[in-house]
MIDREN-210464 format. One line per 8 residues: number of its first residue (from 1); for each residue x negated, y negated, z of N, C-alpha, C. Coordinates in steps of 0.02 Angstrom, whole numbers. Example, Ala and Ser with C-alpha at 12.3 -4.5 7.8 and 13.67 -1.06 7.14 Angstrom:
// MIDREN-210464
1) -660,284,390,-615,225,390,-660,165,390 ~ -642,112,354,-684,53,357,-645,-2,394
//
This chain:
// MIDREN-210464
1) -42,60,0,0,0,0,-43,-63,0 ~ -88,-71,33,-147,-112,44,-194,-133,-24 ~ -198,-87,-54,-247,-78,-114,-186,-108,-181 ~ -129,-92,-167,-62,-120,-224,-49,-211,-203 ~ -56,-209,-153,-42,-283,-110,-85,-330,-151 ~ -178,-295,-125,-221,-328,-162,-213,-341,-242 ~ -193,-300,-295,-207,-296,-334,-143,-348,-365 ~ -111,-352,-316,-54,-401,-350,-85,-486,-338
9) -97,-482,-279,-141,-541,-225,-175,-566,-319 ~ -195,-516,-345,-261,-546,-374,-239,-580,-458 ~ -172,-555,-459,-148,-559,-526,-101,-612,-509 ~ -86,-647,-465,-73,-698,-442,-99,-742,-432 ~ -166,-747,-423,-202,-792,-423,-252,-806,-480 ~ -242,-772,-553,-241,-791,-605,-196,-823,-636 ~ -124,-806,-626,-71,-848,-660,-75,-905,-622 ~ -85,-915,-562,-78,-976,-530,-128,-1017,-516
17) -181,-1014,-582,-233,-1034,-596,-292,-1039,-539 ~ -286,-981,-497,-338,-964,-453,-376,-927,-476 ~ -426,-910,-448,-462,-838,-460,-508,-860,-509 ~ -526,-805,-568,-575,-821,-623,-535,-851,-679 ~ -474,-901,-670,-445,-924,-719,-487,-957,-770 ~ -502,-934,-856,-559,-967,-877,-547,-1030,-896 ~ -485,-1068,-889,-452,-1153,-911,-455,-1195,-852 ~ -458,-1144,-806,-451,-1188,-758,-506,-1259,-723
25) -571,-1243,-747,-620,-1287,-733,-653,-1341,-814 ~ -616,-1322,-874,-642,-1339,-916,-585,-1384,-961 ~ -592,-1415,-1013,-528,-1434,-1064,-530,-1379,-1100 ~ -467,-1392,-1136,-432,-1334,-1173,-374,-1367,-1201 ~ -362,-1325,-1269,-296,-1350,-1308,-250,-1321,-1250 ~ -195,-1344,-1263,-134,-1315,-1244,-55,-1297,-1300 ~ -104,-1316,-1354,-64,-1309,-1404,-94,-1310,-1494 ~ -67,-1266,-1517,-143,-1280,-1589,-106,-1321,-1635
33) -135,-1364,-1683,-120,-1423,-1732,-89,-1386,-1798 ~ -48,-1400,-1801,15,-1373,-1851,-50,-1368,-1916 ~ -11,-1329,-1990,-65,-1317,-2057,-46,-1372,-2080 ~ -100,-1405,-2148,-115,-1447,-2172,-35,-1484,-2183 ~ -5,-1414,-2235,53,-1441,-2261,127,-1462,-2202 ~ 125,-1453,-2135,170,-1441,-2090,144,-1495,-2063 ~ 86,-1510,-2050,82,-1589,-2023,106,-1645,-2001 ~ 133,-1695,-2092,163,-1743,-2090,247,-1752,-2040
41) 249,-1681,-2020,331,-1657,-2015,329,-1619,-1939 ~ 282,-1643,-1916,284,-1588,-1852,277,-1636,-1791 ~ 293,-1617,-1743,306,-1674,-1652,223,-1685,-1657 ~ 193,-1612,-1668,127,-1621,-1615,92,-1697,-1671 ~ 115,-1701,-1742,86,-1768,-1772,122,-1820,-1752 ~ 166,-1833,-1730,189,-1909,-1714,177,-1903,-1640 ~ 179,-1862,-1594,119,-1859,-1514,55,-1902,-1552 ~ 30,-1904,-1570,-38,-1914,-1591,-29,-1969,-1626
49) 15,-1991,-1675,37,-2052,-1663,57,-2119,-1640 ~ 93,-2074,-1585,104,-2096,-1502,53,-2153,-1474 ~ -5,-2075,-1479,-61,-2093,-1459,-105,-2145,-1453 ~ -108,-2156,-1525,-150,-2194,-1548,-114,-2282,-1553 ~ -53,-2278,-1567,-42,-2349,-1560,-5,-2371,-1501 ~ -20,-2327,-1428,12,-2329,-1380,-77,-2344,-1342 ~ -99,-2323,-1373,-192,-2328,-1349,-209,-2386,-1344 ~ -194,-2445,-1382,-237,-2499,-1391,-238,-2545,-1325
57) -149,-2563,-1323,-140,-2598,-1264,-184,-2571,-1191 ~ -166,-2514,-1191,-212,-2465,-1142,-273,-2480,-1121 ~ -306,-2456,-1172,-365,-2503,-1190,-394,-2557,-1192 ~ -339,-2599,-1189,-355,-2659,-1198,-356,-2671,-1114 ~ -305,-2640,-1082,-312,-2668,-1007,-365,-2632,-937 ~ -386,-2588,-980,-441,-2563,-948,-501,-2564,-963 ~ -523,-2615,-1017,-590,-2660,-1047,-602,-2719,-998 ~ -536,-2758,-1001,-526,-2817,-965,-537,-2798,-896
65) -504,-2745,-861,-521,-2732,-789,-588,-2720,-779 ~ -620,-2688,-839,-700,-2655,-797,-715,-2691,-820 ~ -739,-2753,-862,-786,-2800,-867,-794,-2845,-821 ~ -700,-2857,-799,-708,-2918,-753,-745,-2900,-686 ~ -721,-2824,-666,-730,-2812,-607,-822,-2818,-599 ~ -860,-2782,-680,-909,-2776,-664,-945,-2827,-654 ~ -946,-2883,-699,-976,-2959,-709,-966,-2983,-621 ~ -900,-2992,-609,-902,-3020,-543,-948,-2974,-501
73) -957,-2908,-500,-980,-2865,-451,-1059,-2900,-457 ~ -1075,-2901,-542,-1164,-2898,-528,-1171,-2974,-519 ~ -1119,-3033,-511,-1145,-3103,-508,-1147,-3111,-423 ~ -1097,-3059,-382,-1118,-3082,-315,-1145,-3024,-288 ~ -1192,-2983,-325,-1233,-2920,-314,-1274,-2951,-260 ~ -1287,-3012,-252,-1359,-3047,-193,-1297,-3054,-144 ~ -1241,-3055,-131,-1218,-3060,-72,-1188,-2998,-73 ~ -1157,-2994,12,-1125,-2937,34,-1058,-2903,-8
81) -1018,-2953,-47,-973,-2937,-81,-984,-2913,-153 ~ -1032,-2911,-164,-1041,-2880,-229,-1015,-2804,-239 ~ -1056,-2780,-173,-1029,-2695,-178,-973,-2675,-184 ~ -937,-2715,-132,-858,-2696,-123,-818,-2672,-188 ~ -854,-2752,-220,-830,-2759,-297,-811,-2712,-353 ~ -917,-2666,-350,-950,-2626,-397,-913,-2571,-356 ~ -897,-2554,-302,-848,-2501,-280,-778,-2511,-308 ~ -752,-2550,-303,-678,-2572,-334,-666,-2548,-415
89) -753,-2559,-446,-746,-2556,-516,-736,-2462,-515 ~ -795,-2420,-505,-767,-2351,-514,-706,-2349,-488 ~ -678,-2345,-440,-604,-2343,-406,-553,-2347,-477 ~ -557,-2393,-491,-523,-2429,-535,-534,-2379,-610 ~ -605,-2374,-625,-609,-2305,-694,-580,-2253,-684 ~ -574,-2219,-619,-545,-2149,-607,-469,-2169,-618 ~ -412,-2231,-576,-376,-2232,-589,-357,-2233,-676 ~ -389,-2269,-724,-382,-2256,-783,-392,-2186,-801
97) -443,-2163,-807,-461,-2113,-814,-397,-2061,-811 ~ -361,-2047,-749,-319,-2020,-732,-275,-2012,-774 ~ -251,-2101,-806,-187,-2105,-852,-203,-2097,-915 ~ -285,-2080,-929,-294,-2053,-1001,-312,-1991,-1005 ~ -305,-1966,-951,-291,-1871,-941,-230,-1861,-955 ~ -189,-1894,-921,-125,-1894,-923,-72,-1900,-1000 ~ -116,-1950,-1036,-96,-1964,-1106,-118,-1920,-1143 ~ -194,-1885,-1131,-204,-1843,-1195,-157,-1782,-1189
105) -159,-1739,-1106,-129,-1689,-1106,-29,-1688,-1138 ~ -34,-1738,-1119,63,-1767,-1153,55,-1773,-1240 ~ 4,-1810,-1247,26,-1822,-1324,-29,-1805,-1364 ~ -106,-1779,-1343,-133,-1762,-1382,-148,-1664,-1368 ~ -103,-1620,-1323,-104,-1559,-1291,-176,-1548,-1289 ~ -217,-1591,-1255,-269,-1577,-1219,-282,-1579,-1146 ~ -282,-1516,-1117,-290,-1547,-1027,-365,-1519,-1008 ~ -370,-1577,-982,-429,-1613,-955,-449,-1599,-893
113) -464,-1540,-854,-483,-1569,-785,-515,-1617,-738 ~ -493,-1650,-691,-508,-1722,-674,-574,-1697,-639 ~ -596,-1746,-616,-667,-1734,-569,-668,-1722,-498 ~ -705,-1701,-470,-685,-1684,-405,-672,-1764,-370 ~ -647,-1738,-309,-647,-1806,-275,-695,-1836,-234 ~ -693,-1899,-235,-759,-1923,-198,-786,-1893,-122 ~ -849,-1895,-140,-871,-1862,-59,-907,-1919,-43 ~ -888,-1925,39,-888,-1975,87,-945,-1937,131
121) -986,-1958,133,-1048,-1954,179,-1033,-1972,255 ~ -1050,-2021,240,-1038,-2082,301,-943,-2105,329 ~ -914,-2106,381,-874,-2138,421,-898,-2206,398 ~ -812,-2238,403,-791,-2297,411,-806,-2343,328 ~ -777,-2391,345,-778,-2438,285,-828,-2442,210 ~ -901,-2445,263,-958,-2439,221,-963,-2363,190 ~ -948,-2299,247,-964,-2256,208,-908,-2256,144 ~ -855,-2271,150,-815,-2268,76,-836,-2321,23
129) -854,-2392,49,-901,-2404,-24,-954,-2370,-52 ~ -1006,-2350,6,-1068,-2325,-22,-1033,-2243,-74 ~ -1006,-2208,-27,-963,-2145,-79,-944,-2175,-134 ~ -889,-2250,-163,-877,-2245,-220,-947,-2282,-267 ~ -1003,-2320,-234,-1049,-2340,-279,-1087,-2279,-319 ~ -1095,-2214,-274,-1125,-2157,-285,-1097,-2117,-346 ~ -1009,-2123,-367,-966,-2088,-387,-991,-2087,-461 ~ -1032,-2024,-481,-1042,-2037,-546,-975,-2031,-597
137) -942,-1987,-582,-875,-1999,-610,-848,-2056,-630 ~ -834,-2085,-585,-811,-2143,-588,-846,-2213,-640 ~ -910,-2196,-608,-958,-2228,-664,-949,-2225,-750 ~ -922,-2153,-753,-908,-2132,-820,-837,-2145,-863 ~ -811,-2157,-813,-729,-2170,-818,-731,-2262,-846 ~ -767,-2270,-787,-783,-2357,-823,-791,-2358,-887 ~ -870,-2334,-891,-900,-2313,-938,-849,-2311,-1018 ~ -785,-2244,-996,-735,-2254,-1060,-701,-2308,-1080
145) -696,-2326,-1029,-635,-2406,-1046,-684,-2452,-1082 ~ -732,-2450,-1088,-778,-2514,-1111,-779,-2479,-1193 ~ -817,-2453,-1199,-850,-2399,-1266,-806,-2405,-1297 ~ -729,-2350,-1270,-683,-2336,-1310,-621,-2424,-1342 ~ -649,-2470,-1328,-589,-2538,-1360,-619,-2525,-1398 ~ -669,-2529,-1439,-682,-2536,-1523,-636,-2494,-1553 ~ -661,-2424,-1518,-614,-2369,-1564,-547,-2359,-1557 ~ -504,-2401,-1523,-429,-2395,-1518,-417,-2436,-1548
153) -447,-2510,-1570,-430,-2558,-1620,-441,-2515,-1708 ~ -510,-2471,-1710,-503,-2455,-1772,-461,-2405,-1762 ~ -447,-2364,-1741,-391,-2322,-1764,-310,-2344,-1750 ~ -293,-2393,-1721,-249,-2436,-1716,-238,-2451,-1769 ~ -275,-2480,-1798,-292,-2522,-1879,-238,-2479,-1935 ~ -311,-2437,-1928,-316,-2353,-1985,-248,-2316,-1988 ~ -211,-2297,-1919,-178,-2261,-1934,-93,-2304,-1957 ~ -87,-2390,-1928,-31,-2394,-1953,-34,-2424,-2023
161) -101,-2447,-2043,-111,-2451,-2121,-89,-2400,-2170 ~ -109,-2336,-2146,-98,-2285,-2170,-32,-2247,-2171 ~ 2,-2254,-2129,61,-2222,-2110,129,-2266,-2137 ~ 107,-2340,-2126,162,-2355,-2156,144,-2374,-2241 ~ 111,-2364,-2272,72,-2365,-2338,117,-2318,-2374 ~ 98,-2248,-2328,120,-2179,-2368,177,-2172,-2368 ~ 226,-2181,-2345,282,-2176,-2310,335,-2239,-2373 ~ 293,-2293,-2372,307,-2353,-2409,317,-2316,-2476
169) 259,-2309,-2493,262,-2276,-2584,282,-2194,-2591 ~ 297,-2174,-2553,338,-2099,-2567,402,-2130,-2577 ~ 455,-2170,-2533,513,-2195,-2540,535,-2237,-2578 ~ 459,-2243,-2634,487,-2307,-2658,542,-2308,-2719 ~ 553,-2246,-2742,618,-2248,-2782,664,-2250,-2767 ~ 686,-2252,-2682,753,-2239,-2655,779,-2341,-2655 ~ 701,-2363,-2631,715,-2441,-2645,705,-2487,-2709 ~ 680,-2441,-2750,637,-2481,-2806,714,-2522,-2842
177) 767,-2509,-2850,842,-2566,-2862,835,-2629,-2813 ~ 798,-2652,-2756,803,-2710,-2716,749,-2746,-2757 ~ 738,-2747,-2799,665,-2805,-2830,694,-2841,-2860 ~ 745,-2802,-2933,767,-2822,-2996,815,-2849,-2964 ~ 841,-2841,-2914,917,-2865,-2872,925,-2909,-2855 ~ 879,-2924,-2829,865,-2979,-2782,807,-3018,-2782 ~ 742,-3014,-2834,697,-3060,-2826,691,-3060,-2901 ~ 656,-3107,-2916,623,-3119,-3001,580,-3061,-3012
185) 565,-3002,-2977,486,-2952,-2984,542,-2897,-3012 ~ 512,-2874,-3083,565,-2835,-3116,543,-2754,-3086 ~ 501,-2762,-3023,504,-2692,-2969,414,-2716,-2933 ~ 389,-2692,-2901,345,-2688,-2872,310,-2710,-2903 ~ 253,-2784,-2878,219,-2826,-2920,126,-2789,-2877 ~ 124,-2770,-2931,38,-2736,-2902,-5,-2787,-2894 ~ -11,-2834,-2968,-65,-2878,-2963,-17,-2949,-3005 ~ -45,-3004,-3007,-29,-3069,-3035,-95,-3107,-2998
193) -128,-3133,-3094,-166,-3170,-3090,-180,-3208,-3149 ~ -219,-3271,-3155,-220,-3276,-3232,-296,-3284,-3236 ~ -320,-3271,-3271,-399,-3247,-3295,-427,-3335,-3327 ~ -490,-3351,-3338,-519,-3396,-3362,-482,-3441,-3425 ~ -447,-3394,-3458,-429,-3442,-3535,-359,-3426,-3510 ~ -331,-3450,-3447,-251,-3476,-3453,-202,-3417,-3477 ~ -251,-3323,-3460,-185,-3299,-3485,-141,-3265,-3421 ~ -89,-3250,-3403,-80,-3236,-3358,-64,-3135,-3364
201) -82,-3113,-3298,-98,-3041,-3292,-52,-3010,-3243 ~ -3,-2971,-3258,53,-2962,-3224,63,-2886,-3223 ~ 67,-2844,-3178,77,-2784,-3171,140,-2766,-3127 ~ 189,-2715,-3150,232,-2708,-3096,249,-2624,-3120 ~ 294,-2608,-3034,311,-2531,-3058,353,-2532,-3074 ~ 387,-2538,-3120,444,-2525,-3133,488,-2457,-3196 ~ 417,-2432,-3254,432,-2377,-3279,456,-2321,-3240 ~ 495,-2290,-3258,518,-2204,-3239,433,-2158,-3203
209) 392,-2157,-3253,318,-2126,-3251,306,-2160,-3185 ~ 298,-2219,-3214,261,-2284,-3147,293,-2256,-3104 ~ 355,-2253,-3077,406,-2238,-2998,368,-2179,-2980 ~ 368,-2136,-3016,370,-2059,-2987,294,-2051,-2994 ~ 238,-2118,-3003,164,-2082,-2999,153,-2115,-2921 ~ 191,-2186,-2934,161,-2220,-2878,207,-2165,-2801 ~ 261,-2150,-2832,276,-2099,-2779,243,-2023,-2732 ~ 211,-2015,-2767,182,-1958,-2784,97,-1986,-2743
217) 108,-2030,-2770,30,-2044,-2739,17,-2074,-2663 ~ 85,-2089,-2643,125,-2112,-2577,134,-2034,-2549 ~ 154,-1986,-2570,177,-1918,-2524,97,-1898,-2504 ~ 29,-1906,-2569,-36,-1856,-2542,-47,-1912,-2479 ~ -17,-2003,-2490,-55,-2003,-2433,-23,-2002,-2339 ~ 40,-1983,-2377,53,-1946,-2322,18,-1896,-2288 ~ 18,-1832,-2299,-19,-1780,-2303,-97,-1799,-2282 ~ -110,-1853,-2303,-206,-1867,-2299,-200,-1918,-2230
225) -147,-1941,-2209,-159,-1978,-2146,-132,-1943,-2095 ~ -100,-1887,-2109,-81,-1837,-2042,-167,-1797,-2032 ~ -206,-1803,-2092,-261,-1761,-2049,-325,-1814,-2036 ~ -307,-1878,-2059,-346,-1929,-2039,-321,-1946,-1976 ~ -276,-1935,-1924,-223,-1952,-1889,-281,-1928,-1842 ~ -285,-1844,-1860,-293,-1792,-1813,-378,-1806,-1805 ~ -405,-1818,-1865,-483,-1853,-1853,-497,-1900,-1812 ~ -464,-1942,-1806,-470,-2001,-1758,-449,-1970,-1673
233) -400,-1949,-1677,-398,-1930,-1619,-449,-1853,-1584 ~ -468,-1830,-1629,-522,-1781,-1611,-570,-1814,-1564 ~ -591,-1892,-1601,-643,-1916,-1575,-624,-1936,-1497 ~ -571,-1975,-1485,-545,-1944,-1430,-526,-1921,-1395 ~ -513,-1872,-1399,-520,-1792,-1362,-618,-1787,-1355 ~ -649,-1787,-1394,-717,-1783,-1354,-735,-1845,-1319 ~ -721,-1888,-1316,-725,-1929,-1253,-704,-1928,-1197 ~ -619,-1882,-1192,-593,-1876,-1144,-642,-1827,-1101
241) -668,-1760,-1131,-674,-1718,-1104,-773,-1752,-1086 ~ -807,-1796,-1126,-866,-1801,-1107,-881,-1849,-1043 ~ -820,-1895,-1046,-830,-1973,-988,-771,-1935,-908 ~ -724,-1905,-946,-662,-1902,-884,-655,-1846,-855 ~ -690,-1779,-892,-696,-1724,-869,-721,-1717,-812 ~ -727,-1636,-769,-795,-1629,-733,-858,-1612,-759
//
């Protein structure tokens, strides 16, 4: 009975991510990325979507926190309040940190294990600054919020350039009647210009061919920004797991 007890004890504490669970200390998908062609049309691509233009603001407010916190930390680094500060700043990365564990595992099905928690040496006040100045974690968590604003502005950029581009010219025969309807452009004006000797250069879509190429060339880039989608966010997924991990 003892030896059945154990053996359950132990298969329990694999499902319940005890024991030698092998996810349990590392990242890991939690879900695999739909095929090329299933992409444009699937949750796990507009999660990732999500992602990315839900990222910037994000980003944007956890650049502004660790710079300010750090600048102030190293300008009154000669007085006593500096530390508090440069403690406040990791504090402050892990809390981010947290909510971009939180975001990848929701919308990019990556979970992340967080870092351990700070170890406190020392009692009282000082020992919890000196613990969070020590916190390399935390250090690293900063660390993401700074690095990563470039790359949430370019893929910010990239992906709604792209998304609403493709999306634009696949549909465009369902709208291509609002030009001739309603404006002087006898359908989609590509280019207008007039060249050196006064002639003028006028392109529009408006042939049968023209509709259904420029359409057509709107659906591949559909298809080419669901896996440009997934490129961009790869890159963060290895940040998550290199700055926020353990």
């Amino acid at each position: 009975m003892s030896s059945s007890r154990s053996t359950l004890d132990q298969e329990w504490d694999v499902l319940g991510g005890h024991g030698d669970d092998p996810h349990r200390d590392r990242a890991h998908r939690t879900e695999q990325p739909p095929a090329f062609w299933r992409a444009p049309f699937s949750a796990h691509y507009y999660r990732e979507i999500g992602y990315v233009l839900s990222g910037l603001p994000v980003a944007i407010a956890g650049f502004t926190v660790a710079i300010t916190l750090f600048c102030l930390g190293l300008g009154t680094f000669v007085t006593v309040l500096g530390l508090p500060v440069l403690a406040g700043l990791t504090t402050a990365g892990r809390g981010f940190g947290r909510l971009e564990r939180a975001r990848a595992r929701g919308m990019l099905a990556l979970d992340v294990p967080g870092p351990k928690p700070v170890r406190r040496v020392r009692p009282g006040s000082w020992g919890a600054i000196t613990a969070r100045l020590a916190d390399g974690a935390g250090w690293k968590a900063a660390l993401h919020q700074v690095v990563m604003l470039p790359w949430a502005i370019f893929s910010f950029t990239m992906t709604l350039v792209f998304l609403v581009l493709g999306w634009a010219m696949a549909f465009y025969p369902v709208y291509h009647w609002v030009f001739p309807t309603y404006t002087d452009w006898r359908g989609y004006r590509v280019f207008d210009y007039t060249d050196s000797h006064h002639v003028q250069h006028v392109y529009y879509i408006e042939g049968a061919w023209q509709i259904a190429g420029f359409s057509l060339v709107g659906v591949m880039l559909v298809f080419v920004t669901a896996q440009l989608v997934r490129g961009l966010t790869n890159v963060n997924r290895a940040a998550a797991q290199g700055l926020l991990g353990r």
